[in-house]
NUNU-579056 format. One record per residue (C-alpha): residue number from 1; residue in one letter; x negated, y negated, z. Coordinates in nm, 2 decimals, always signed. Layout:
N
<atom n="NUM" res="A" X="X" Y="Y" Z="Z"/>
...
END
This chain:
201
<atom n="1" res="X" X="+0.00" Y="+0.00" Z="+0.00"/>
<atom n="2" res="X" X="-0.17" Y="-0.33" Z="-0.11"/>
<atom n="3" res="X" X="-0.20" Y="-0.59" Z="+0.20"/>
<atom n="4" res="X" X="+0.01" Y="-0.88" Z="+0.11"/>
<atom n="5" res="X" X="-0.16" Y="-1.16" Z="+0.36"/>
<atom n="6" res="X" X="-0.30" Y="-1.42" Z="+0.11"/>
<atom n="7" res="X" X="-0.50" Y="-1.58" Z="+0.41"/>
<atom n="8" res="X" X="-0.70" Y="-1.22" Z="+0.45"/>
<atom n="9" res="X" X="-0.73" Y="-1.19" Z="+0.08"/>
<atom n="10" res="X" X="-0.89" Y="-1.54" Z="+0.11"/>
<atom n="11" res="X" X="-1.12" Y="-1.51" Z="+0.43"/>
<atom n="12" res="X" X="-1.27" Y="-1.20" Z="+0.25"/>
<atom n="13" res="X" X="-1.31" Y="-1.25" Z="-0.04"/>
<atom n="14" res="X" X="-1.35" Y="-1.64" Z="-0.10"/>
<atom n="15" res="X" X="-1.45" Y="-1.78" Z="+0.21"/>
<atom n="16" res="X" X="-1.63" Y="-2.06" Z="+0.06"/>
<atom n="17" res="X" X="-1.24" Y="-2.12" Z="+0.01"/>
<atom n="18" res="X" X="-1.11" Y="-2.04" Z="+0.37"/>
<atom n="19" res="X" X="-1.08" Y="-2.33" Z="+0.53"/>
<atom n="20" res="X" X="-0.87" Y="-2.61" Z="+0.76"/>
<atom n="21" res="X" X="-0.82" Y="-2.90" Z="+0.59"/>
<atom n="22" res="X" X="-0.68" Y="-3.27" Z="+0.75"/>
<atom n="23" res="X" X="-0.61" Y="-3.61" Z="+0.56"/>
<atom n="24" res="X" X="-0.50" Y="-3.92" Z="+0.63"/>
<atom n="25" res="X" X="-0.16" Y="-3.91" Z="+0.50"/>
<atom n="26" res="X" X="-0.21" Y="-4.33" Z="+0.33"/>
<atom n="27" res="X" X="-0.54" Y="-4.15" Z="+0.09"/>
<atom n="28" res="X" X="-0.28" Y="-3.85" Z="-0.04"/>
<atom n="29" res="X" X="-0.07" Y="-3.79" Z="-0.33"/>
<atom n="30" res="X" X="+0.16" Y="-3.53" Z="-0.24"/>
<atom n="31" res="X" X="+0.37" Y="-3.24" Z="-0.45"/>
<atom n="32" res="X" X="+0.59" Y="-3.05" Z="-0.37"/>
<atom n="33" res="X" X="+0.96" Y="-2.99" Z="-0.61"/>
<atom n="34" res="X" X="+0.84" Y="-3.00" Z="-1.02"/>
<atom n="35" res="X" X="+1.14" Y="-3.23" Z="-1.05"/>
<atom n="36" res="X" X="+1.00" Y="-3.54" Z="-0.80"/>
<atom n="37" res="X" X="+0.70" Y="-3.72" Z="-0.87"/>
<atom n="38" res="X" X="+0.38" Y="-3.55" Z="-0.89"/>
<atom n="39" res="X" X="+0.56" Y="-3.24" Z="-0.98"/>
<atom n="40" res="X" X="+0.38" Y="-3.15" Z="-1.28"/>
<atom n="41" res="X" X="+0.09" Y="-3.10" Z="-1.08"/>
<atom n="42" res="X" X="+0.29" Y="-2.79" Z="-0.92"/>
<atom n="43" res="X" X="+0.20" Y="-2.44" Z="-1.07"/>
<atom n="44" res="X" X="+0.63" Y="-2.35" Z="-1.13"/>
<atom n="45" res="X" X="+0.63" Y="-2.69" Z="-1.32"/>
<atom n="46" res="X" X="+0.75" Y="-2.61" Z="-1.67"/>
<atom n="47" res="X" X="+0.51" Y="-2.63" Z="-1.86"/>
<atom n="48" res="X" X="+0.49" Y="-2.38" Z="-2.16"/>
<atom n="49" res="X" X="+0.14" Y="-2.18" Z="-2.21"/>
<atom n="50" res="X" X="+0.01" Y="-1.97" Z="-2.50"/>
<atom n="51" res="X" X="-0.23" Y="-1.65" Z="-2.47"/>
<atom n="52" res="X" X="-0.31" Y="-1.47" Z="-2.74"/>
<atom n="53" res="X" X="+0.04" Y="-1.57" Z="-2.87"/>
<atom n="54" res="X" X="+0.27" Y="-1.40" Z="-2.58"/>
<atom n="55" res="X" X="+0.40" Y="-1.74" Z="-2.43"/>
<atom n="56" res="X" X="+0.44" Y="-1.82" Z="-2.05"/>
<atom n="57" res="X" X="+0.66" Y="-2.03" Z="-1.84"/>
<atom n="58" res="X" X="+0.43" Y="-2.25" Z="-1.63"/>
<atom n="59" res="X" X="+0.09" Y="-2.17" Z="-1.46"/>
<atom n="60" res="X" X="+0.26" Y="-1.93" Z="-1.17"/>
<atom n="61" res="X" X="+0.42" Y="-1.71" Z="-1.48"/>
<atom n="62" res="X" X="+0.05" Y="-1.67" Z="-1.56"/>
<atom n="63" res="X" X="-0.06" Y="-1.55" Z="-1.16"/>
<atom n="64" res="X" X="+0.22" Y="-1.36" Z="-1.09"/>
<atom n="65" res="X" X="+0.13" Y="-1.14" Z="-1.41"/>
<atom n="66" res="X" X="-0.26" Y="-1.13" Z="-1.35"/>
<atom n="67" res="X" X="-0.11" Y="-0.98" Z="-1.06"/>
<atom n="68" res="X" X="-0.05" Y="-0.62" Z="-1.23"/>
<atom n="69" res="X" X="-0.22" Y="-0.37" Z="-1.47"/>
<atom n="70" res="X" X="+0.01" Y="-0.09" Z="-1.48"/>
<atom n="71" res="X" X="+0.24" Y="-0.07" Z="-1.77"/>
<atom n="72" res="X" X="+0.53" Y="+0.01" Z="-1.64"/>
<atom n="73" res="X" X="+0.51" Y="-0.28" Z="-1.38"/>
<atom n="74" res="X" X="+0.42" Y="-0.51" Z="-1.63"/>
<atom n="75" res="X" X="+0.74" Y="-0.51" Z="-1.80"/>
<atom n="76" res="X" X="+0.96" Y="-0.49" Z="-1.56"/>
<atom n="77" res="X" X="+0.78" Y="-0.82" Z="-1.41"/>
<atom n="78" res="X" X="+0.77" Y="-0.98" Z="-1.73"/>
<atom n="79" res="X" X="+1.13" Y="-0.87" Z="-1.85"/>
<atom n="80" res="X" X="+1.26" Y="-1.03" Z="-1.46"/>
<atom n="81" res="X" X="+1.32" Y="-0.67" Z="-1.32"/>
<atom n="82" res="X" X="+1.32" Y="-0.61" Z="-0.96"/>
<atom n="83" res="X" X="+1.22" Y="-0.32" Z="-0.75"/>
<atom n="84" res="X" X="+1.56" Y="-0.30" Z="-0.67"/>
<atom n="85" res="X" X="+1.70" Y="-0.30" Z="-1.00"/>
<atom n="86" res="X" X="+1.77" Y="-0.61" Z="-1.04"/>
<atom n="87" res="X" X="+1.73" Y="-0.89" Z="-1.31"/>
<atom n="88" res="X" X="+1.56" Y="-1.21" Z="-1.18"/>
<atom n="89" res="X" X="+1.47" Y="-1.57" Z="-1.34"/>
<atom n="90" res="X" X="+1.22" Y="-1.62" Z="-1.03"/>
<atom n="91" res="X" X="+0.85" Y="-1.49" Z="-1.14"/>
<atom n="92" res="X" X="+0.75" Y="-1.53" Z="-0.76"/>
<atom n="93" res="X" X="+0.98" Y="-1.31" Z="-0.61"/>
<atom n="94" res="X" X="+1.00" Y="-1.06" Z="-0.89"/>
<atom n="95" res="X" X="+0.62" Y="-0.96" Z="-0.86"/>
<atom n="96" res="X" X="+0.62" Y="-0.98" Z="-0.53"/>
<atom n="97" res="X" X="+0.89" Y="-0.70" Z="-0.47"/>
<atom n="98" res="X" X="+0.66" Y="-0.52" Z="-0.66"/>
<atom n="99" res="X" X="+0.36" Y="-0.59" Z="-0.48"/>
<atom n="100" res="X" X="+0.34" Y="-0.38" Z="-0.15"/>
<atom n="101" res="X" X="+0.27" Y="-0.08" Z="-0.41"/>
<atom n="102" res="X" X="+0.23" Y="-0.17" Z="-0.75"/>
<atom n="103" res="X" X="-0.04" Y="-0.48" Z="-0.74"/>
<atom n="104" res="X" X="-0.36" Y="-0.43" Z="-0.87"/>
<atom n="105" res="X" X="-0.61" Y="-0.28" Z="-0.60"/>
<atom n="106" res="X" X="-0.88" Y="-0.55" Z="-0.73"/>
<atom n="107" res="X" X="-0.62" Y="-0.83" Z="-0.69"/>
<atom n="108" res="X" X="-0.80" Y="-0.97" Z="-0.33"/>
<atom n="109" res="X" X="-1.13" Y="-1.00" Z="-0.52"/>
<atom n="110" res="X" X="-0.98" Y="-1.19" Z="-0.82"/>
<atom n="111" res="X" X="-0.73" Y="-1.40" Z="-0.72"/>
<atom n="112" res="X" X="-0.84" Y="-1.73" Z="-0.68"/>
<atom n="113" res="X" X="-1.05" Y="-1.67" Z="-1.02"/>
<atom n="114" res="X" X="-0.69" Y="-1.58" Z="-1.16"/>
<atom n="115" res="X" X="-0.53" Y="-1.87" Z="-1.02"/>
<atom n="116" res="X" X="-0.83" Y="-2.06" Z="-1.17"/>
<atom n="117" res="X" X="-0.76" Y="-1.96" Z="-1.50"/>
<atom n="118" res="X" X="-0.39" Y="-2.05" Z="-1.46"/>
<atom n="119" res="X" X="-0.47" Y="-2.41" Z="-1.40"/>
<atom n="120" res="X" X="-0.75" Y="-2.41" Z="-1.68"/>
<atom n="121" res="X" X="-0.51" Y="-2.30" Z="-1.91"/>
<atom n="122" res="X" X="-0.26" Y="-2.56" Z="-1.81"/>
<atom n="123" res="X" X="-0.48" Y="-2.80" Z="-1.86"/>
<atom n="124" res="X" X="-0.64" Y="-2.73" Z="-2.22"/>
<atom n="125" res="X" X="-0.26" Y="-2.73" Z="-2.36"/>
<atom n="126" res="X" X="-0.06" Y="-2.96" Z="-2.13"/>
<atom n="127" res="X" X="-0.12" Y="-3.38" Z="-2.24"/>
<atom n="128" res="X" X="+0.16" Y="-3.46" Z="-1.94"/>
<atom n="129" res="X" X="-0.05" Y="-3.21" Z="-1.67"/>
<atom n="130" res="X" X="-0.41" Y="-3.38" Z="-1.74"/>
<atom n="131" res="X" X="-0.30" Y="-3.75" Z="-1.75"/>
<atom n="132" res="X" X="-0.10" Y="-3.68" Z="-1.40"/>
<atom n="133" res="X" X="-0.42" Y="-3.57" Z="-1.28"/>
<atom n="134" res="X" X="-0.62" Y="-3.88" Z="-1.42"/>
<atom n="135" res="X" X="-0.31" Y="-4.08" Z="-1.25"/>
<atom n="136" res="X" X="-0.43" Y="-3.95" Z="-0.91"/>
<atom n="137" res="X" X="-0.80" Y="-4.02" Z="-0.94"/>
<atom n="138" res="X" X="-0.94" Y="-4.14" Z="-0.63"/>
<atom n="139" res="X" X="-0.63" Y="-3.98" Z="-0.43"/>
<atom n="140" res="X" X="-0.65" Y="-3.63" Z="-0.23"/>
<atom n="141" res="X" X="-0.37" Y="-3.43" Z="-0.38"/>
<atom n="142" res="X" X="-0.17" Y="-3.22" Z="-0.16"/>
<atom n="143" res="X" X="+0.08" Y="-2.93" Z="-0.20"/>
<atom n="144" res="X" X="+0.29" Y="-2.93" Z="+0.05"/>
<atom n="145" res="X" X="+0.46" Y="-2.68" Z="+0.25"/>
<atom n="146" res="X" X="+0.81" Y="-2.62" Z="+0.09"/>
<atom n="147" res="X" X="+0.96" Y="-2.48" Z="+0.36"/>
<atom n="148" res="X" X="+1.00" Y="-2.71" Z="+0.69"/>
<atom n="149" res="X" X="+1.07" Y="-2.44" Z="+0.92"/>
<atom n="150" res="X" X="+0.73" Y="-2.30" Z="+0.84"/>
<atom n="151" res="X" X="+0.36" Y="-2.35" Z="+0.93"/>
<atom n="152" res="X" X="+0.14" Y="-2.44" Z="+0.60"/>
<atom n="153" res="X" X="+0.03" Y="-2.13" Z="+0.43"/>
<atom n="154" res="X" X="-0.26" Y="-2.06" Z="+0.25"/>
<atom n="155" res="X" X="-0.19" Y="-2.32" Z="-0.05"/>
<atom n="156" res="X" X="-0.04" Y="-2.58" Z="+0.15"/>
<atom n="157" res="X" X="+0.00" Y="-2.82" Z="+0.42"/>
<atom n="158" res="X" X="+0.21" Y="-3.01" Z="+0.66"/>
<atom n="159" res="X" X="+0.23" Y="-3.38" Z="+0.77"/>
<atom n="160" res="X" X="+0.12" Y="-3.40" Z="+1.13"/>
<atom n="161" res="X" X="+0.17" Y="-3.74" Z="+1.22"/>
<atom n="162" res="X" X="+0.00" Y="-3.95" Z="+1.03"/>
<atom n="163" res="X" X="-0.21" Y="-3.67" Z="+0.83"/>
<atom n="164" res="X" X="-0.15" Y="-3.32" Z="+0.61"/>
<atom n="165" res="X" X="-0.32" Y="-3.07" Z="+0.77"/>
<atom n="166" res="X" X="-0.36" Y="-2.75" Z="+0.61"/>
<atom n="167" res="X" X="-0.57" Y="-2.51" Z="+0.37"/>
<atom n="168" res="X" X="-0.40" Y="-2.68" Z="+0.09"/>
<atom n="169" res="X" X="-0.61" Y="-2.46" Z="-0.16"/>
<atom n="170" res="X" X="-0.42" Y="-2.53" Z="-0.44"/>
<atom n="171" res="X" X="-0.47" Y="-2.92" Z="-0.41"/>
<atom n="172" res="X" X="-0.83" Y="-2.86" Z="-0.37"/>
<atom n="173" res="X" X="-0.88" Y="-2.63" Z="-0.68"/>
<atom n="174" res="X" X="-0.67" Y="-2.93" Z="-0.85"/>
<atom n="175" res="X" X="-0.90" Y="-3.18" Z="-0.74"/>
<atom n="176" res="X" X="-1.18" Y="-2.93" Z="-0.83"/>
<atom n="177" res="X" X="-1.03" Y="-2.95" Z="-1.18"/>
<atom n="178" res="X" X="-0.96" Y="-3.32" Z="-1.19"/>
<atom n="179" res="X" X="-1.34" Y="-3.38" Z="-1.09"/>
<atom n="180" res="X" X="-1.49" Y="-3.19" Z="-1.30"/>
<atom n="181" res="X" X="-1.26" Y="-3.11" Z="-1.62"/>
<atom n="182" res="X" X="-1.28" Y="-2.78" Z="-1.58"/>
<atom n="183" res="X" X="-1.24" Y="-2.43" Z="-1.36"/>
<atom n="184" res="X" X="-1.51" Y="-2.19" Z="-1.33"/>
<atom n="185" res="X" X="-1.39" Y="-1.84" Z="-1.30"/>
<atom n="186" res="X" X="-1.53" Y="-1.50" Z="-1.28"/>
<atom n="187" res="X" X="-1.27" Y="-1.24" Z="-1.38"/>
<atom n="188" res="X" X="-1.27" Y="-0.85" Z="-1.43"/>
<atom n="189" res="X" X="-1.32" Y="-0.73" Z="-1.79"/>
<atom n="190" res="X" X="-0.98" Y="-0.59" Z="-1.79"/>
<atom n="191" res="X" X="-0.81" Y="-0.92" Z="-1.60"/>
<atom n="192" res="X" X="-0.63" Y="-1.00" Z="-1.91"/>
<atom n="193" res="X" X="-0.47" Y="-0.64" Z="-2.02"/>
<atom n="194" res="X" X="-0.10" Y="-0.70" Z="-1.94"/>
<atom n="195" res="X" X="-0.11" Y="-0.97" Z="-2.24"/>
<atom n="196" res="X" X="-0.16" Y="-0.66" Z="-2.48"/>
<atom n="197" res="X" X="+0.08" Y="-0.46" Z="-2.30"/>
<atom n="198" res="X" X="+0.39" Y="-0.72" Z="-2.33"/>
<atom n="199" res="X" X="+0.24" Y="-0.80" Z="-2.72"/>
<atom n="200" res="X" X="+0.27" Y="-0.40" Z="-2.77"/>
<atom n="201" res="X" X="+0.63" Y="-0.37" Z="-2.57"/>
END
C-alpha cells in the first residue's frame, strides 16, 4: 500500500524542500480559487497543455497522471473513473482514490520533479501564466490553504496574524520558476509512459 503523507514523501526524499516558511503578510501575493486574482498562478487553473499531442486540463491534470504507470489505472484516471466505479470531473480526487494501491512505487522520489515539469510545461505554452508571474516580481507568492478548518499542508500556508506561515512549496517552486525562467527536473526514464498509453487507448 503506497503511504499517502506528502510531508514524509517530502522530508525523505526532498529535504532541501522540507521546510517552515513565515512572511509578512504586506510582501505576499496570495492564490488561492483559479477564479480570483492571482488564480492562474494555481495548478487547477484552466489552462490547456499539449504533450506529445494528448492534451491536459491544467498543470494538476499533468501530476495527478505522473502519478500512475499501470495501464489499467491510467485510463480509468484519465477517462474520470473512480475506485468505486464512479465517473468524476475532479483529477484530484480521482487519482487519489486510486492511490493507496495503485500509485507508482517511485512516486515519493519523483514527485516534486513531476510537479516541476507540470509548471515548466505551463509556462512554455501559457502567455496569461508567465505574465501573471512577471506581475508579481518582487512579491512572495503564496498558496494558500483552501480549507479554513485545516492547518497548512505541505503546499500551502495560513495567515497567522500579520504573516503566512507554512511550507508553501508550491509558491516557492513558483517563485523558483519566476526567478529563473525555468524548472530543473530529474525524472525517471519511464516518467512519461502513461502519455503513450492514453495516445494507444
Amino acid at each position: 500500500m503506497a503511504r499517502t503523507s506528502v510531508r514524509h514523501l517530502i522530508e525523505e526524499f526532498y529535504p532541501q524542500y522540507y521546510k517552515w516558511e513565515s512572511y509578512p503578510a504586506e510582501d505576499c501575493v496570495v492564490f488561492c480559487s483559479t477564479h480570483e486574482e492571482w488564480g492562474v498562478l494555481g495548478n487547477m487553473a484552466a489552462t490547456p497543455i499539449t504533450i506529445d499531442g494528448v492534451k491536459f486540463k491544467s498543470a494538476e491534470h499533468i501530476f495527478q497522471m505522473m502519478k500512475f504507470n499501470d495501464p489499467q489505472y491510467v485510463l480509468r484516471v484519465w477517462n474520470g473513473i473512480t475506485a468505486p466505479g464512479k465517473k468524476s470531473n475532479f483529477i484530484k480526487m480521482t487519482a487519489k482514490s486510486y492511490e493507496p494501491d495503485h500509485r507508482r512505487t517511485d512516486w515519493g522520489s519523483m514527485i516534486v520533479d513531476a510537479l516541476k515539469f507540470a509548471m515548466q510545461q505551463k509556462y512554455e505554452q501559457c502567455e496569461a501564466f508567465r505574465n501573471e508571474l512577471e506581475r508579481s516580481k518582487g512579491k512572495i507568492i503564496v498558496e494558500q490553504q483552501a480549507n479554513p478548518k485545516k492547518p497548512a499542508d505541505t503546499w500551502s500556508a495560513k495567515l497567522e496574524g500579520d504573516k503566512w506561515v507554512g511550507s508553501n512549496l508550491t509558491g516557492r517552486l513558483l517563485m523558483e520558476l519566476r526567478n529563473n525562467g525555468k524548472l530543473e527536473y530529474n525524472l525517471p526514464k519511464d516518467a512519461l509512459e502513461f502519455i503513450r498509453i492514453i495516445k494507444e487507448s
